[in-house]
N, C-alpha and C positions, 0 to 999 in steps of 0.2 A: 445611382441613387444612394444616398447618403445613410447609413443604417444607424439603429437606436441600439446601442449596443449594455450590453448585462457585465460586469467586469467578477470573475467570484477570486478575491485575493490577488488582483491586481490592482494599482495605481495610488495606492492606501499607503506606502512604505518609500522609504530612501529610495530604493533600487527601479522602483517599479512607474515611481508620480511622474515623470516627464514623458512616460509613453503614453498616459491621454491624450494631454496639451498637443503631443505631436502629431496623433492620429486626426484630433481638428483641425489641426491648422493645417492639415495634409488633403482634408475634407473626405476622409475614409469615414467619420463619424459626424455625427450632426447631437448626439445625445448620449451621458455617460450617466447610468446607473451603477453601486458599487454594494461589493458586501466584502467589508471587511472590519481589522480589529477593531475595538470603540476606542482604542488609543493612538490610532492611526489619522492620517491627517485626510481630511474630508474636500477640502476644496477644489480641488480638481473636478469632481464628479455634479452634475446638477440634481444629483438626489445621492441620499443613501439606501439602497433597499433594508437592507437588513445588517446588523453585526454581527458578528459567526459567535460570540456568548449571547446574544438573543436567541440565536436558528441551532443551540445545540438542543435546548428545551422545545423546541416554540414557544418562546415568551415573548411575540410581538405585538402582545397590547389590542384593549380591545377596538383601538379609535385606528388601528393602520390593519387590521387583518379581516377580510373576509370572514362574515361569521354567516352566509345561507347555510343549506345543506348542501352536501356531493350528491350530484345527481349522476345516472349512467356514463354518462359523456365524460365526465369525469373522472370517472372511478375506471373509466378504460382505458386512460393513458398511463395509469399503472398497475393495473391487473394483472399481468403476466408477469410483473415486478417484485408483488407485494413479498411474497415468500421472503424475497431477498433482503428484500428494506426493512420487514421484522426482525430477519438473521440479524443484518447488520446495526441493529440496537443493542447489542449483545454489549459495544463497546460503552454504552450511556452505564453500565451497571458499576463502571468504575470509575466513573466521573465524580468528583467530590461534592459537585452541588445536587446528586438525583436528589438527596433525601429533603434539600433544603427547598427545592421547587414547590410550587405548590398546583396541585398536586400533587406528591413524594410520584418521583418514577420509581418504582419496585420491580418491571420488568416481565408484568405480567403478560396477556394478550390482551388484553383492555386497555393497557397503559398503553402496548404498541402502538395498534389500533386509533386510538385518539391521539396520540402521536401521528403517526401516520395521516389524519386528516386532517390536521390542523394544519401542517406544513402544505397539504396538498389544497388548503382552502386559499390559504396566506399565498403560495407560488404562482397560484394560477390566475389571484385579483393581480400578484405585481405584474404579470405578464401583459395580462389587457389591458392595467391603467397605464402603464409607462407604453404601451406599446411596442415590445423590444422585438427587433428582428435579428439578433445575436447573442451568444451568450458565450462567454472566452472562462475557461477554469484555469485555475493555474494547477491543479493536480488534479488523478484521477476521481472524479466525484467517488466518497466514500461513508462520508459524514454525516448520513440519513437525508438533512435538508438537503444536501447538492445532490444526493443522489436522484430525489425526489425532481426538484428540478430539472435536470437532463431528461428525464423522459414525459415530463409535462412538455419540455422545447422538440422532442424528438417527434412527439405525438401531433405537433401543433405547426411542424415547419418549422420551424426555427434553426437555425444554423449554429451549428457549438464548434469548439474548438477546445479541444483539449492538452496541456502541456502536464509531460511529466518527467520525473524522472527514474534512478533506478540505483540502488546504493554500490553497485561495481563500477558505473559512473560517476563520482563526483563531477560535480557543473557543466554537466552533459545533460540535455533538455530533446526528448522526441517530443513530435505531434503526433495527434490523429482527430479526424471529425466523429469519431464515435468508439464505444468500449470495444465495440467487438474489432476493430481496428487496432488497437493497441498492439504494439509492437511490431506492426506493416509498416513498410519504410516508405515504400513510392511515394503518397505527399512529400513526406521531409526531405524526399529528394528534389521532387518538383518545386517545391518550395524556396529550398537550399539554392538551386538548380539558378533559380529568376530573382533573388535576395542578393547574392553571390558578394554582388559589388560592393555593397552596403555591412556587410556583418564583419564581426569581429570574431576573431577566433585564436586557438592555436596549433601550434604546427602536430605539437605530440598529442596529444587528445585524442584519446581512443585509443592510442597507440602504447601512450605510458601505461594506460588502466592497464590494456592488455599485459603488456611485460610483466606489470605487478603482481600479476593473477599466476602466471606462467613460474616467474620465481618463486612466487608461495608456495606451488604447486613439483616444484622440485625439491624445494626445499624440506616441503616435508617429505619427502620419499628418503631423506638421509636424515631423518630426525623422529625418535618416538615424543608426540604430541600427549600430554595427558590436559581432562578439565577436572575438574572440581564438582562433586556430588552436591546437591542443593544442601546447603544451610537455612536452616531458619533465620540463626541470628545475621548472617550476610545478609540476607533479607531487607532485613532492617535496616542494617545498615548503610547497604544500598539505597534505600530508601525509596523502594521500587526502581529502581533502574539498573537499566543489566548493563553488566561489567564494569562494576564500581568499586571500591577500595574495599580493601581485603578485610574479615573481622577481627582486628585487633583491639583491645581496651580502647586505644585512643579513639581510634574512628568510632567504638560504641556511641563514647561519650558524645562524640562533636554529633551526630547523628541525632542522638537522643535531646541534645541542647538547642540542635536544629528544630525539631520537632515542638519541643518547649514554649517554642518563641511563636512557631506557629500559632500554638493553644493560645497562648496568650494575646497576640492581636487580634482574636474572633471575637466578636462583641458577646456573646455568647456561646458555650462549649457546646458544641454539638451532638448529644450523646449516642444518638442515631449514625453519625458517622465514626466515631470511635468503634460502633460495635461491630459496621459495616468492616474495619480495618482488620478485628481479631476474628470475624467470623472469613476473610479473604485467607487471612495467617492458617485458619483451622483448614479453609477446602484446597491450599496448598498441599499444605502437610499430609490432608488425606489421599491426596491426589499423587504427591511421589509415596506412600505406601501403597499405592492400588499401581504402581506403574512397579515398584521391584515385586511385588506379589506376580506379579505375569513377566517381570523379564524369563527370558529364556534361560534355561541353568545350560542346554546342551553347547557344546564347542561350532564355532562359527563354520559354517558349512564354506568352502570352497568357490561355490557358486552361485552369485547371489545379486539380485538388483538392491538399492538401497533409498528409500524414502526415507529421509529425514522430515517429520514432523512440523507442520508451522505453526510459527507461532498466531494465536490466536486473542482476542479478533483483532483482524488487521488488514490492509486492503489488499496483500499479496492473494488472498482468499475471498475475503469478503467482496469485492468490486474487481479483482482480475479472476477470481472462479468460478462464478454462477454457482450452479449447486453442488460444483466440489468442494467451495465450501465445508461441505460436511465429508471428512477426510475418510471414513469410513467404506463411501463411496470410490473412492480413490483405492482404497487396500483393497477390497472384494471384487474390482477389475480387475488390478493388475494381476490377484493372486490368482483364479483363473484361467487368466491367460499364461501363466509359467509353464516353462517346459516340466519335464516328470522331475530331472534334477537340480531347478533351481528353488530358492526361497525368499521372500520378501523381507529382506529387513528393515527395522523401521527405528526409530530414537527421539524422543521427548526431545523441545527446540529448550534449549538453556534457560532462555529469556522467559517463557512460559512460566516459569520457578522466581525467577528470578524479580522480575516488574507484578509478582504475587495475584497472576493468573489460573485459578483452579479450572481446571479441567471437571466438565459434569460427571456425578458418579456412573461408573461402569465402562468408561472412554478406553481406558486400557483394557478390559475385558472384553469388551465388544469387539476389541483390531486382533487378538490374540487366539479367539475362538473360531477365526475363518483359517482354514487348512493351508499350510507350508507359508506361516507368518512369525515372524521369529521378532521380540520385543529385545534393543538391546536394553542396559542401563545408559542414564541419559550420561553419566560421568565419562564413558567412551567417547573419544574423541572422534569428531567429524570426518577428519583428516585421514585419520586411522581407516576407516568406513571407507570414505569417496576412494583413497587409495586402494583400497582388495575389493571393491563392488565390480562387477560387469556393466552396471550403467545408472544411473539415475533417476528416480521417480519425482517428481514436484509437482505442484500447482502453477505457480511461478516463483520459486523463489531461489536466491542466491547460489545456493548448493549447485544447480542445476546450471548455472553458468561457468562454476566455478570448476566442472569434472569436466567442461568443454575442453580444457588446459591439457585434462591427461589424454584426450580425443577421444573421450568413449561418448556412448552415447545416451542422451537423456529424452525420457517419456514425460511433454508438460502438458498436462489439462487444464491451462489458464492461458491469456494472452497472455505472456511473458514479450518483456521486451527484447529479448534474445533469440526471438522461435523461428528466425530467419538464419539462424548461421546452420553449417553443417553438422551433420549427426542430431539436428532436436527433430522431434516427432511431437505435432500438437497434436491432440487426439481429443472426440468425442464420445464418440463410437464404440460398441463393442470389436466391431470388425474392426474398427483403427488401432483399437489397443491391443487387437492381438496381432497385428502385423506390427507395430510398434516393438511389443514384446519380443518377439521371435526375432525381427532385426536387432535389436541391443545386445537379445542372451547368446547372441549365434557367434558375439564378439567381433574382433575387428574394430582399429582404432584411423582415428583420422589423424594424419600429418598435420602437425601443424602453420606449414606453409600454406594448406589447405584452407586455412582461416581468414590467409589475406586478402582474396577479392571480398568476402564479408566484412571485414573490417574496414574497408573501402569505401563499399558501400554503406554501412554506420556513417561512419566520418562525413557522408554529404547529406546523412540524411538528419543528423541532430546537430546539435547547436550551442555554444559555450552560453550560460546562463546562470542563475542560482536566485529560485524563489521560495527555497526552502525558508520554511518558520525561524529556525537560529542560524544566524551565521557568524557568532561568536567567535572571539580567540581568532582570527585572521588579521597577518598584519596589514598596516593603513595601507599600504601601496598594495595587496593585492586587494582589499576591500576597494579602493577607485578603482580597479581596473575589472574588478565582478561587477562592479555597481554600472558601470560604460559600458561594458560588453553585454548586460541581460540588458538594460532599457534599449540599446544601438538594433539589437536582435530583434528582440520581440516588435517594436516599431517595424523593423522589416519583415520580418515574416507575416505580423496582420496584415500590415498591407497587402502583399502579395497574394496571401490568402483571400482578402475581400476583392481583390480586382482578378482573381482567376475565376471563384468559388461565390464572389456573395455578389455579380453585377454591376460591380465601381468599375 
């Protein structure tokens, strides 16, 4: 049977438009719905559900959006969600159009909330009018509307597929058919497994990331690493983006002339977002003074697990953590579970400073107040850290792959894409984390020969692709050869997928 498929940020772009046509003419699809950019090219698809600048607001108008009320039946297919879908609006407070919507998003509960229903009124008419019996993401749903969707599809039958990826990867693409799945390989094995003939790949893949990881990893052991203490005017000058050129005069200027030019093609100054910009400037700045008011003055204990902080909001947390999300929860576990002589340390993520993310008041007072928690300063280098720790604390995030190198071992409370190699402990549990704990502080490192049947198995289980938003600054001959390899892939894998999994 032929399925109506939901496409979120596929088929819209260069890389991605010939894997509809194909999957028709293959007769895997009979109907293509799409949500993608409004600058992206439409024909492929026999509707557009939504544009992803309409579905950051819900601003789908009142002639295409379901306007009854939520009734029970409704409001049960994200219930158990809601908390999270709130959380993860955290990110709309740094969007540049909240104030210009209308209504102004301010970020209250009310705003949420009718956020919150509006997407879940709009999702659930698209579902029943188009009729969809699939729905394929091209990343972790994280961005309120998708998130909202996946569990409208999950509540209702409907088949998802999820692709992502993972930044120790480049153009490395796992599946999974649901969150709590992320980072389980068997699909992409099974997948990989019956695809085989069909894809496109490379020989080193996986294998290079790995080496890269491994040399970093030695490399700093013969090298004192230092960062840089947050600047304000870097700030700026970066222009929200972390690891951007250094504050010199010049860069002020060109920064500031960037900005300039901004101002002036608005049809209007927007004074409300001006204010929104030096009142981010103010709860930075307060935010690294409430973070060295609670570093630790004492000398680095000996023995010690190491949470590096994430950055916030973002989907390593927000949509791979559930309610570790609130990282709090994360430090009052682990700290608990320590032995008598170790101590948790923990470090502000750079970028948090940096892309002019304040941190709520009292964040560092609150992780600093639970017993044997040691705050470094965030200018300490990572490096310095992952190398003298006994093992690793994360949600999912890089760091925690990255100590995989030295073989110790790391505590993740997110699906991380990694939670299958040796030495990670996912954990939910109290009893998880303290058998988690005990194993890591008790030391003992893993070989890393040890790593290559994992590696192994990665290698069959993902897939050479790239459907990230930029792909910038690549030369032409590897830009045909990403552009071949993700549409060659992903054709093969749905397939596969809908004739194991969806009854073709």
């Amino acid at each position: 049977m032929q399925k109506r498929a939901l496409f979120i940020g596929i088929g819209g772009d260069f890389y991605t438009k010939s894997v509809i046509d194909q999957l028709r003419e293959s007769g895997h699809i009979s109907f293509a719905a799409g949500v993608i950019d409004e600058s992206q090219d439409h024909s492929v698809f026999d509707v557009i559900a939504a544009h992803f600048s309409d579905a950051l607001f819900a601003e789908y108008g009142r002639d295409t959006a379901c306007v009854t009320g939520i009734d029970g039946r409704l409001y049960d297919s994200i219930r158990l969600h809601e908390g999270n879908i709130l959380r993860q609006m955290d990110r709309l407070l740094y969007e540049p159009r909240a104030w210009s919507v209308s209504p102004a998003f301010t970020g209250s509960l009310d705003d949420r909330r009718r956020l919150l229903f509006r997407h879940l009124q709009f999702w659930d008419n698209v579902l029943n009018e188009l009729d969809i019996t699939i729905a394929i993401f091209h990343n972790v749903p994280h961005q309120i509307f998708d998130t909202i969707l996946y569990h409208l599809c999950k509540s209702r039958g409907i088949l998802t597929l999820i692709f992502n990826s993972v930044g120790v990867f480049p153009d490395t693409y796992f599946v999974s058919q649901s969150m709590e799945e992320l980072g389980l390989l068997q699909l992409g094995i099974d997948l990989n497994q019956a695809a085989a003939p069909n894809l496109v790949d490379r020989e080193t893949r996986i294998y290079g990331d790995w080496q890269r990881i491994c040399d970093m990893v030695d490399a700093a052991g013969k090298a004192h690493v230092a960062t840089k203490p947050y600047s304000r005017l870097r700030s700026m000058v970066n222009d929200g983006h972390a690891g951007g050129p250094d504050a010199s005069l010049r860069n002020f200027f060109v920064a500031f002339g960037r900005r300039l030019r901004r101002i002036l093609r608005l049809r209007s100054i927007n004074f409300a977002a001006i204010k929104r910009s030096r009142a981010r400037l103010r709860g930075v700045a307060d935010a690294r003074k409430e973070e060295v008011a609670n570093v630790t003055t004492e000398s680095l204990p000996e023995r010690f697990l190491y949470f590096p902080l994430h950055f916030q909001p973002e989907a390593s947390t927000s949509a791979r953590g559930d309610h570790y999300v609130e990282l709090r929860e994360v430090v009052a576990l682990v700290a608990a579970a320590l032995p008598p002589d170790f101590v948790l340390v923990l470090k502000e993520h750079p970028h948090q400073y940096e892309k002019l993310l304040p941190r709520p008041t009292g964040f560092f007072r609150s992780l600093v107040s639970l017993s044997r928690v040691y705050l470094v300063d965030s200018s300490i280098s990572s490096t310095t850290l992952r190398e003298g720790c006994h093992g690793v604390v994360t949600v999912s995030g890089s760091n925690g792959f990255e100590v995989l190198a030295s073989g110790k071992g790391v505590i993740a409370f997110g699906t991380a894409s990694w939670r299958e190699a040796p030495g990670v402990w996912t954990v939910r549990t109290k009893s998880e984390v303290h058998a988690a704990v005990k194993s890591v502080c008790s030391g003992g490192t893993v070989p890393r020969e040890a790593y290559q049947p994992y590696l192994d198995r990665l290698k069959k289980a993902t897939f050479l692709a790239d459907l990230s938003d930029s792909r910038g600054g690549k030369p032409e001959s590897e830009i045909a050869e990403m552009q071949r390899a993700t549409s060659t892939n992903l054709v093969a894998v749905i397939r596969v997928w809908l004739e194991k999994r969806g009854g073709i």
